[in-house]
C-alpha positions as CSV (number, residue, x, y, z in Angstrom):
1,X,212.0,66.4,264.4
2,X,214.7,68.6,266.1
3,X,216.2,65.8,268.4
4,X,216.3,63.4,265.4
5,X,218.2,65.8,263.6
6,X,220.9,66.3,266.6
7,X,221.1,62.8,267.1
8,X,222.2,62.3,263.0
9,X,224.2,65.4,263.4
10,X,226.2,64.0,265.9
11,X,225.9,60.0,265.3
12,X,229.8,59.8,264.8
13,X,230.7,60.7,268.3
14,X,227.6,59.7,270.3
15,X,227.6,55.9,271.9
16,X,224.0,55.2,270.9
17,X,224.2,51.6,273.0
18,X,225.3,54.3,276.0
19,X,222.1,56.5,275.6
20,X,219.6,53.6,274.7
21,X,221.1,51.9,278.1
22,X,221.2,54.7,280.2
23,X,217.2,55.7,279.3
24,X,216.0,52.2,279.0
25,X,215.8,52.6,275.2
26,X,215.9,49.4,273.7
27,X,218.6,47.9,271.7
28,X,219.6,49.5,268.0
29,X,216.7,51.9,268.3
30,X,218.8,54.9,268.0
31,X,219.9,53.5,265.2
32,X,217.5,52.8,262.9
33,X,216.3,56.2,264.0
34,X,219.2,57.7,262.3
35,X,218.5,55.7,259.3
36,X,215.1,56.4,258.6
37,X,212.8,54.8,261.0
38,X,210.5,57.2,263.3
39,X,211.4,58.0,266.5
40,X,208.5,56.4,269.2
41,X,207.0,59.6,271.1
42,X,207.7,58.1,274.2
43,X,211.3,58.6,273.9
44,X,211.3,62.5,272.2
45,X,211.0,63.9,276.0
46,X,214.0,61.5,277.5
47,X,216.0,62.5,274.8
48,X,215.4,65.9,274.6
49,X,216.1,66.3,278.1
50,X,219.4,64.0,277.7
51,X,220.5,66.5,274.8
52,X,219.7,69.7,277.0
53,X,221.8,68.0,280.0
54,X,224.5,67.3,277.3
55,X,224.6,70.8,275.6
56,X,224.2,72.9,279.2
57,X,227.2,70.7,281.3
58,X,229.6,71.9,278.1
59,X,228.6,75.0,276.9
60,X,229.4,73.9,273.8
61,X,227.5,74.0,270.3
62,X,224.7,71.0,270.3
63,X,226.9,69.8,266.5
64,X,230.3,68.7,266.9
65,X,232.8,70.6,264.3
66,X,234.4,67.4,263.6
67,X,237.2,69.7,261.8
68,X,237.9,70.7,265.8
69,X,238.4,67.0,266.5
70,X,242.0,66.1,267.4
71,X,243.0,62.8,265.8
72,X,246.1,61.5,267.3
């Protein structure tokens, strides 16, 4: 599923607990999405849209280059 892929893609610089709280996600779902549980279809649309609000506010790619990434 495309939006579980982004959000594996990206789990090192997305706050899950930020997303699940700001779309009424519960707790640690995210996560264990990312790990290998399924995604419940009620939350593919919220997320998707979340993701296209994301990607279309930066103009940026939808994967972080973590290369690109300053560290200090």
């Amino acid at each position: 599923m495309e939006i579980v892929n982004w959000l594996k893609a990206n789990k090192e610089v997305l706050s899950f607990r930020a997303i699940e709280k700001q779309l009424g996600i519960p707790d640690t779902t995210l996560n264990k999405v990312v790990n290998g549980r399924s995604l419940p279809k009620k939350w593919v649309e919220p997320l998707t849209d979340f993701k296209n609000k994301l990607t279309e506010n930066t103009n940026q790619p939808t994967t972080v280059n973590h290369s690109e990434i300053p560290t200090s």
